[in-house]
mmJSON file of the N, C-alpha and C atoms, coordinates in Angstrom:
{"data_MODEL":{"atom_site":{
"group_PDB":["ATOM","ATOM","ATOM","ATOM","ATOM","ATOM","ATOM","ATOM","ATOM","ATOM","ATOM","ATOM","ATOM","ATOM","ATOM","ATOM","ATOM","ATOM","ATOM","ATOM","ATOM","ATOM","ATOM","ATOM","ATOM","ATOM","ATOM","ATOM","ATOM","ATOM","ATOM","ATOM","ATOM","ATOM","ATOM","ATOM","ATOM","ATOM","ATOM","ATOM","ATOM","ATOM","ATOM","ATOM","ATOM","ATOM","ATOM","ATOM","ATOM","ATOM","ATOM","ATOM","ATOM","ATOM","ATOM","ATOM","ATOM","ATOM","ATOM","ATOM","ATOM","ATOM","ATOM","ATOM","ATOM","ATOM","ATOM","ATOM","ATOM","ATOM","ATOM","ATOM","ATOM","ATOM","ATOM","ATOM","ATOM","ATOM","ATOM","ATOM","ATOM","ATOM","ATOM","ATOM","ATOM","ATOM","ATOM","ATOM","ATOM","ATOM","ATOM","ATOM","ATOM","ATOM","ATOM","ATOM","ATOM","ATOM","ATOM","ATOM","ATOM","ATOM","ATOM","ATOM","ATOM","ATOM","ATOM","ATOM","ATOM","ATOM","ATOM","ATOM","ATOM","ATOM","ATOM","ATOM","ATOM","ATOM","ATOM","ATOM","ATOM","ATOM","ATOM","ATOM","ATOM","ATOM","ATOM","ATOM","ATOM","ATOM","ATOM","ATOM","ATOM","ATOM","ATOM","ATOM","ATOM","ATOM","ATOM","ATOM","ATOM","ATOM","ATOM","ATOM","ATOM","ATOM","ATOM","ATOM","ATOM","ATOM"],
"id":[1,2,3,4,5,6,7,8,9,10,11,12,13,14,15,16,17,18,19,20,21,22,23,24,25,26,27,28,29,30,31,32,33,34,35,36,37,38,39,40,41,42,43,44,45,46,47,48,49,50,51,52,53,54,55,56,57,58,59,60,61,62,63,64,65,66,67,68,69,70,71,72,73,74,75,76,77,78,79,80,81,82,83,84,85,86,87,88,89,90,91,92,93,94,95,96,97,98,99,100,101,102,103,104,105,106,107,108,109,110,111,112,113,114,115,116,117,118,119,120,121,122,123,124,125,126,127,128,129,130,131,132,133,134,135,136,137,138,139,140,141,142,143,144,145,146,147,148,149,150],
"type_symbol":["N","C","C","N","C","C","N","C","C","N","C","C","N","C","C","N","C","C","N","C","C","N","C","C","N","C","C","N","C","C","N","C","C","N","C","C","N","C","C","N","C","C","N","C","C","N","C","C","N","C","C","N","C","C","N","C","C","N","C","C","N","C","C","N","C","C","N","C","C","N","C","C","N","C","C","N","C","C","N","C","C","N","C","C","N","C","C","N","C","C","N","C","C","N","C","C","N","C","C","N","C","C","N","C","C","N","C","C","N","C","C","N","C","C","N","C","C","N","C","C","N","C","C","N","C","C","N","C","C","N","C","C","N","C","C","N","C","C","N","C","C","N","C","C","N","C","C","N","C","C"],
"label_atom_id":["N","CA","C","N","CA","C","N","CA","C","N","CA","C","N","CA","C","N","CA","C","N","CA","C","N","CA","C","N","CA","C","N","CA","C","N","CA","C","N","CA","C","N","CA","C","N","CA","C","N","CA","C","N","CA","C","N","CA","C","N","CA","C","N","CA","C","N","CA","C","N","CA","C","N","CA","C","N","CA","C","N","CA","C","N","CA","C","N","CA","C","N","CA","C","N","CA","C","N","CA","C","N","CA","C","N","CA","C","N","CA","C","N","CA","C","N","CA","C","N","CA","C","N","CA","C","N","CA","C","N","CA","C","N","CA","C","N","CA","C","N","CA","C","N","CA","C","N","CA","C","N","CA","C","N","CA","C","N","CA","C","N","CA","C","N","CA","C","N","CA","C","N","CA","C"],
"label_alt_id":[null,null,null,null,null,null,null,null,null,null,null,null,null,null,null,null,null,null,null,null,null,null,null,null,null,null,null,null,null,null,null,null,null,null,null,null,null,null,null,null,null,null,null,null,null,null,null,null,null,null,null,null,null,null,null,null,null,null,null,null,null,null,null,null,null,null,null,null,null,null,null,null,null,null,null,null,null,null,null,null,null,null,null,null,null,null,null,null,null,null,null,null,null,null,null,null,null,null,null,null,null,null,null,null,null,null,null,null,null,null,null,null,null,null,null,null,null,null,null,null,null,null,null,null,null,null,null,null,null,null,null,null,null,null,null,null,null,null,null,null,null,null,null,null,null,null,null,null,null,null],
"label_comp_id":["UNK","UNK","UNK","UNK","UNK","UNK","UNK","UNK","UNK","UNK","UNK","UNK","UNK","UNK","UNK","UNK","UNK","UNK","UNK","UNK","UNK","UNK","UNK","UNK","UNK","UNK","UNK","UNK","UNK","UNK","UNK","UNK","UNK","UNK","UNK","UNK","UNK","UNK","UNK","UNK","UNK","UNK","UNK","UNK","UNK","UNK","UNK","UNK","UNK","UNK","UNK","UNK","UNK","UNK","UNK","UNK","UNK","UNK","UNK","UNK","UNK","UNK","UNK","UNK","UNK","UNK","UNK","UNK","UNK","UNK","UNK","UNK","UNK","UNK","UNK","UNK","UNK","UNK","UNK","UNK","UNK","UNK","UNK","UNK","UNK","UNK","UNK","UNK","UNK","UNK","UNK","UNK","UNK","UNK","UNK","UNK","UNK","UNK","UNK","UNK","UNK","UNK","UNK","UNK","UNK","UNK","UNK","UNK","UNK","UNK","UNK","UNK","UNK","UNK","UNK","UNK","UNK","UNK","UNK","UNK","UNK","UNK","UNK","UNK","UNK","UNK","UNK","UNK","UNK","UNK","UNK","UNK","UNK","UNK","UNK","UNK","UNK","UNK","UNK","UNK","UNK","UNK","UNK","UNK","UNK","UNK","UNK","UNK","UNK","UNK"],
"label_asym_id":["A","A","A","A","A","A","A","A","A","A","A","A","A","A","A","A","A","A","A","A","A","A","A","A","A","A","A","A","A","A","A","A","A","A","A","A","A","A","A","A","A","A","A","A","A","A","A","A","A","A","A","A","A","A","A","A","A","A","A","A","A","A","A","A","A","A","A","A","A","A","A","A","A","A","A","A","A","A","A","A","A","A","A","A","A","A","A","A","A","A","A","A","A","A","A","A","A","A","A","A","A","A","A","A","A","A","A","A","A","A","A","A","A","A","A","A","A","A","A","A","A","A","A","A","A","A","A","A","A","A","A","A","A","A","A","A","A","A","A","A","A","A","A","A","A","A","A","A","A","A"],
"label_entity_id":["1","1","1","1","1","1","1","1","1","1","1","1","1","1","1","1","1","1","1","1","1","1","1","1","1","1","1","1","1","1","1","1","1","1","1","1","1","1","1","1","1","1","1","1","1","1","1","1","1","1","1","1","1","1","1","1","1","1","1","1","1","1","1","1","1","1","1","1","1","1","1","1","1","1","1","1","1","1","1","1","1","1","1","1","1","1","1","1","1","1","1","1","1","1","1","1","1","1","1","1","1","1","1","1","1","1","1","1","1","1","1","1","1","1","1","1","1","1","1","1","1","1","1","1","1","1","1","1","1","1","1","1","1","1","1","1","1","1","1","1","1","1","1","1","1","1","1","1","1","1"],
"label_seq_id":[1,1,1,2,2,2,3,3,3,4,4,4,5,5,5,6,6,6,7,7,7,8,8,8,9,9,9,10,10,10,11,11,11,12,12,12,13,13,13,14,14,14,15,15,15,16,16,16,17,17,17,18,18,18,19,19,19,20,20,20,21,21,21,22,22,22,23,23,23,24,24,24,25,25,25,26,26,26,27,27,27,28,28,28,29,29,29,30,30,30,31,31,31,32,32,32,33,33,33,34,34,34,35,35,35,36,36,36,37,37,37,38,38,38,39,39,39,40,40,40,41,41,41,42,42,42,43,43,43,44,44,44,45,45,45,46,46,46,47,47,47,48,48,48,49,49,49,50,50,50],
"pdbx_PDB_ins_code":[null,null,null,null,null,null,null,null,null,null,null,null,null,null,null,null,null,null,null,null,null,null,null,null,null,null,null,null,null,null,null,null,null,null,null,null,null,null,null,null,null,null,null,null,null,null,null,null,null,null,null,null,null,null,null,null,null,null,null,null,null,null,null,null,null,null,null,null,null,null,null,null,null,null,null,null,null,null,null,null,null,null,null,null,null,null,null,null,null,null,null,null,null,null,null,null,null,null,null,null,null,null,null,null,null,null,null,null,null,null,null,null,null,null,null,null,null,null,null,null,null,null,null,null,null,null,null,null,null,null,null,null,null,null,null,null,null,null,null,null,null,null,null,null,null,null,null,null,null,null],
"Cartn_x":[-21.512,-21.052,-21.324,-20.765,-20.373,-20.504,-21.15,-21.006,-20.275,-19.366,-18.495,-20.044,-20.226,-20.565,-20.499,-19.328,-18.235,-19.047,-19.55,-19.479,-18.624,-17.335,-16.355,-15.494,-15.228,-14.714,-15.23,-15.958,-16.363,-16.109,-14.904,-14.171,-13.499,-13.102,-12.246,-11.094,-10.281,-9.048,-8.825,-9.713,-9.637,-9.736,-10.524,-10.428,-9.157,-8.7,-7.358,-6.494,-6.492,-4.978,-5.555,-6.317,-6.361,-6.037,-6.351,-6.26,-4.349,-4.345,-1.947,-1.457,-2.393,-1.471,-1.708,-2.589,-2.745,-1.669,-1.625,-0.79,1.027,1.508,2.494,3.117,3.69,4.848,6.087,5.571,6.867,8.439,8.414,10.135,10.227,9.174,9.307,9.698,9.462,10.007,10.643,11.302,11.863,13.253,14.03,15.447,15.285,14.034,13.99,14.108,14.632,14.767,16.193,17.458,18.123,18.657,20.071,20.925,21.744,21.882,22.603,24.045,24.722,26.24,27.341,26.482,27.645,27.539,26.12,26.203,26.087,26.676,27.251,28.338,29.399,30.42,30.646,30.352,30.7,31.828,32.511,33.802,33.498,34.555,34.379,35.041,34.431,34.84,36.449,37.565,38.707,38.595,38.436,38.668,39.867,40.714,42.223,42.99,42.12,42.65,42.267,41.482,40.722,41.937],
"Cartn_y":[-160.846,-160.339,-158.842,-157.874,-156.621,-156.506,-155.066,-154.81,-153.255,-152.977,-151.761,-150.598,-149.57,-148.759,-147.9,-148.427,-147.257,-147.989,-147.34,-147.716,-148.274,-147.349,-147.546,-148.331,-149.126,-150.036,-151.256,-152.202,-153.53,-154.701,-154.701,-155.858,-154.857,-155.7,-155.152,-155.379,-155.774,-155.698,-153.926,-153.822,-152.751,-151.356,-151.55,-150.542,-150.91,-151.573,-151.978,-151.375,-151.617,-151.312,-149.551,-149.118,-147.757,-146.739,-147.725,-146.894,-147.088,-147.603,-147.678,-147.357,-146.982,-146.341,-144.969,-144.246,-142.839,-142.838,-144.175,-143.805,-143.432,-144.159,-143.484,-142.601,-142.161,-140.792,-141.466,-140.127,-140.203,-140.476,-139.494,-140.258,-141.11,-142.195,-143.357,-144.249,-144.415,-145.107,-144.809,-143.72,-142.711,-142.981,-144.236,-144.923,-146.265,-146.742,-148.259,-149.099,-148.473,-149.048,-149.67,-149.618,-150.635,-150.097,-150.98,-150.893,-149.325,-149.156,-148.072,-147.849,-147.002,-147.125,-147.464,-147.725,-148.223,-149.478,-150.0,-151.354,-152.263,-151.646,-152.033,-153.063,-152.812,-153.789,-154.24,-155.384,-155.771,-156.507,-156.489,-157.008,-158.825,-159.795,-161.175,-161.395,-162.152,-161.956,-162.815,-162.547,-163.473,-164.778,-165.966,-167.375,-167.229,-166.603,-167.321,-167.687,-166.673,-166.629,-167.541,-168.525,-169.657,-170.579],
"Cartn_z":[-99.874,-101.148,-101.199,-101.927,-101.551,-103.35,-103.688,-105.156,-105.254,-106.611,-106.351,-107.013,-106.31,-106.527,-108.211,-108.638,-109.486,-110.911,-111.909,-113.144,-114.326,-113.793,-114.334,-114.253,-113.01,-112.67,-111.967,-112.55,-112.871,-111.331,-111.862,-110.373,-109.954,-108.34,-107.474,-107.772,-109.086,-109.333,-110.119,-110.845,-111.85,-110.464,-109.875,-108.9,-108.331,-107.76,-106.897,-107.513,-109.102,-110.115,-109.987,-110.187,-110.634,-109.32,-108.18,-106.499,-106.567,-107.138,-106.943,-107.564,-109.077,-109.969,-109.451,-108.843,-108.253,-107.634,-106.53,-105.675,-105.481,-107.33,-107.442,-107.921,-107.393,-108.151,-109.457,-110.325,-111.461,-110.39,-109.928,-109.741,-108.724,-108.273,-108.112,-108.918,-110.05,-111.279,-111.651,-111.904,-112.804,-113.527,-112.559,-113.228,-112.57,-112.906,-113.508,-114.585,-115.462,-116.465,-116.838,-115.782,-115.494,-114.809,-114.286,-113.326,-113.247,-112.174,-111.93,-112.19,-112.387,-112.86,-111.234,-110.414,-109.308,-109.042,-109.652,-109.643,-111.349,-112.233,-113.503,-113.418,-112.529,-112.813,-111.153,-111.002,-109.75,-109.331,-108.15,-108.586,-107.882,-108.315,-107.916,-106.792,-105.874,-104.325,-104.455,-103.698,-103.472,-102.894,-103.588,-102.668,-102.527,-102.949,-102.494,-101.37,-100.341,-99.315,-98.134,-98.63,-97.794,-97.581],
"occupancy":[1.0,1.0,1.0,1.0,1.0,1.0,1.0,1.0,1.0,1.0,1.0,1.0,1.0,1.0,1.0,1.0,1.0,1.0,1.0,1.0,1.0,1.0,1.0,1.0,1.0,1.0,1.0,1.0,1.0,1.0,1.0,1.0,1.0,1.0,1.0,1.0,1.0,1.0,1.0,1.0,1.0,1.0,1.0,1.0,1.0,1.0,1.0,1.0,1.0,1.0,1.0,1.0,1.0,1.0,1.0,1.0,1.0,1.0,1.0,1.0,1.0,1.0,1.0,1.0,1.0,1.0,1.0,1.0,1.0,1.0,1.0,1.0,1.0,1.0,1.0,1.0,1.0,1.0,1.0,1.0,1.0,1.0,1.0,1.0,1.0,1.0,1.0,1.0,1.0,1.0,1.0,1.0,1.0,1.0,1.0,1.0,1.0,1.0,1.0,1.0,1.0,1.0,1.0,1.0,1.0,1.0,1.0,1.0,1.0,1.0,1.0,1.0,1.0,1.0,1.0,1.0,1.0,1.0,1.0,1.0,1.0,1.0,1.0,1.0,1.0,1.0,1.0,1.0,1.0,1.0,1.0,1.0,1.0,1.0,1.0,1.0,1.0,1.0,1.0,1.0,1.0,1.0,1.0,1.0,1.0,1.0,1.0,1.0,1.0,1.0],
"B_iso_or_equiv":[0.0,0.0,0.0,0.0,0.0,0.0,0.0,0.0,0.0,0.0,0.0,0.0,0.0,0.0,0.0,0.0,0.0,0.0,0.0,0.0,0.0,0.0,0.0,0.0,0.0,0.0,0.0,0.0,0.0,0.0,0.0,0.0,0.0,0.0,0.0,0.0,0.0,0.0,0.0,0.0,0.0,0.0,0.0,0.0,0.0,0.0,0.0,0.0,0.0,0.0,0.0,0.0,0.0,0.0,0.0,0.0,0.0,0.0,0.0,0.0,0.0,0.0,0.0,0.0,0.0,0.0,0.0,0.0,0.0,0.0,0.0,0.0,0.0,0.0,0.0,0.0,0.0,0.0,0.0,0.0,0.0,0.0,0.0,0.0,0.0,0.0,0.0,0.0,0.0,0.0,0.0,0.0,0.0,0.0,0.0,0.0,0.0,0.0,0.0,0.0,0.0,0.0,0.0,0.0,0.0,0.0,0.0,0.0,0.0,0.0,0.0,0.0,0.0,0.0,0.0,0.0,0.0,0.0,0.0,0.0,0.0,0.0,0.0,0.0,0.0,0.0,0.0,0.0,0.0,0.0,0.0,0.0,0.0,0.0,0.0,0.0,0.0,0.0,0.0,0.0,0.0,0.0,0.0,0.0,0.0,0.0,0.0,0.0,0.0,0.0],
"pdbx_formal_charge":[null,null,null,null,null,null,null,null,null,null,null,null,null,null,null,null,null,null,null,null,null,null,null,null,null,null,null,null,null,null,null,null,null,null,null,null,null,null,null,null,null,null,null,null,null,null,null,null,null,null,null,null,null,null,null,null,null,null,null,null,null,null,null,null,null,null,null,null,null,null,null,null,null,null,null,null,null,null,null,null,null,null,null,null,null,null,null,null,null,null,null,null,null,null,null,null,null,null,null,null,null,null,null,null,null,null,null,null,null,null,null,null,null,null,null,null,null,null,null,null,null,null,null,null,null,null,null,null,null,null,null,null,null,null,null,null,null,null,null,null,null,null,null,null,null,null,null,null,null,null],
"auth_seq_id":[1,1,1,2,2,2,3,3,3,4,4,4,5,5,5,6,6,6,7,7,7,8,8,8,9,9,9,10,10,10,11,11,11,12,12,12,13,13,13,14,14,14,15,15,15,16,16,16,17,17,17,18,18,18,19,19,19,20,20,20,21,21,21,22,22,22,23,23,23,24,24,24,25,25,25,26,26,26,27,27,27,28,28,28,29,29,29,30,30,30,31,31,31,32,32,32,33,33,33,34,34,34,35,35,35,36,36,36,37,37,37,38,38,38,39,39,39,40,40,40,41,41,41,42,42,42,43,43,43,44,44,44,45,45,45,46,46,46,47,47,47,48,48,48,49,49,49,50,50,50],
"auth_comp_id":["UNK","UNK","UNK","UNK","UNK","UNK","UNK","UNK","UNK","UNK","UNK","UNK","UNK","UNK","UNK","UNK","UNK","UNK","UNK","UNK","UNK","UNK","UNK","UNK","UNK","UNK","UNK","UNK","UNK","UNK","UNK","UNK","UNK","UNK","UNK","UNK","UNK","UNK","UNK","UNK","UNK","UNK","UNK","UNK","UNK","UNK","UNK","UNK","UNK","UNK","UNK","UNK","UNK","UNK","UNK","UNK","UNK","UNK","UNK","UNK","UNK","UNK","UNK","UNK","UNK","UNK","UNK","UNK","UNK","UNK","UNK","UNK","UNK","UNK","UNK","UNK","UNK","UNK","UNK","UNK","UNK","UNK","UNK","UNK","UNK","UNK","UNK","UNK","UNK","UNK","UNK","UNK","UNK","UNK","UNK","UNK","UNK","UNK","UNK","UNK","UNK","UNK","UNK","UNK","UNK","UNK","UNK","UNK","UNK","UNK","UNK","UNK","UNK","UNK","UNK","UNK","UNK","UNK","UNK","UNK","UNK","UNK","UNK","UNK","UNK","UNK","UNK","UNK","UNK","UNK","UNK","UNK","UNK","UNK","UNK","UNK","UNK","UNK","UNK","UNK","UNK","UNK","UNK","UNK","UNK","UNK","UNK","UNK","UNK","UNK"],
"auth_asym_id":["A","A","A","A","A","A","A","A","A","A","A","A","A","A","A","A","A","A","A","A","A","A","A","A","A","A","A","A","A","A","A","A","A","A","A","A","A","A","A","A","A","A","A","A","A","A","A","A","A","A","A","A","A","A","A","A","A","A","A","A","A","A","A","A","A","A","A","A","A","A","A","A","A","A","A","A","A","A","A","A","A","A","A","A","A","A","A","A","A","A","A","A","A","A","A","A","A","A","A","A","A","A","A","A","A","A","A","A","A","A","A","A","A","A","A","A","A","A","A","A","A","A","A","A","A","A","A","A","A","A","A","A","A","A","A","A","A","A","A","A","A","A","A","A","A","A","A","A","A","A"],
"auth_atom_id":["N","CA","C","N","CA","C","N","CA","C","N","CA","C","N","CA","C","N","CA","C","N","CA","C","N","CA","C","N","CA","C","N","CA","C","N","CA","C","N","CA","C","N","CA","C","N","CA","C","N","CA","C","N","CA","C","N","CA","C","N","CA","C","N","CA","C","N","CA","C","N","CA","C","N","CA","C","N","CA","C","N","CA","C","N","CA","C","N","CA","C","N","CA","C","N","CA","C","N","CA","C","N","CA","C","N","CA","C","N","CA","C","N","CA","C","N","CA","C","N","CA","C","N","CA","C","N","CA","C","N","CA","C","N","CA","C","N","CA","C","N","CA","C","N","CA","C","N","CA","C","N","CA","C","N","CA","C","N","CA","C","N","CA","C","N","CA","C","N","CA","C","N","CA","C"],
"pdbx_PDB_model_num":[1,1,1,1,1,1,1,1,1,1,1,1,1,1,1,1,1,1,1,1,1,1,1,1,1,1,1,1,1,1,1,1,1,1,1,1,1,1,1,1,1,1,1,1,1,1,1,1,1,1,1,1,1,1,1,1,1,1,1,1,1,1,1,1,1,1,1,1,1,1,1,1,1,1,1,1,1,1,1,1,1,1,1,1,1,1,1,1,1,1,1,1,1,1,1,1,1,1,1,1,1,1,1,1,1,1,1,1,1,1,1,1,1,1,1,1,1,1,1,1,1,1,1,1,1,1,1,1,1,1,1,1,1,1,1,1,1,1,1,1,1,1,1,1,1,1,1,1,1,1]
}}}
């Protein structure tokens, strides 16, 4: 068993979450908040030709 050093962070999840949120960049996220305009309207594949 292994204890975290850090005061501030308790369990090894709270350290885990705080070591990945460093690790990302704003415009990593930056147009997640939905679909993109080339994939808005998708078109429906042709059976007809089976």
């Amino acid at each position: 068993m292994f204890k975290i050093a850090s005061k501030r962070y308790k369990t090894v999840d709270g350290l885990l979450q705080r070591i990945f949120e460093a690790d990302l960049n704003p415009e990593d996220y930056e147009d997640s908040d939905g679909p993109s305009q080339s994939d808005a309207n998708i078109q429906n594949p042709a059976y007809d030709a089976i």
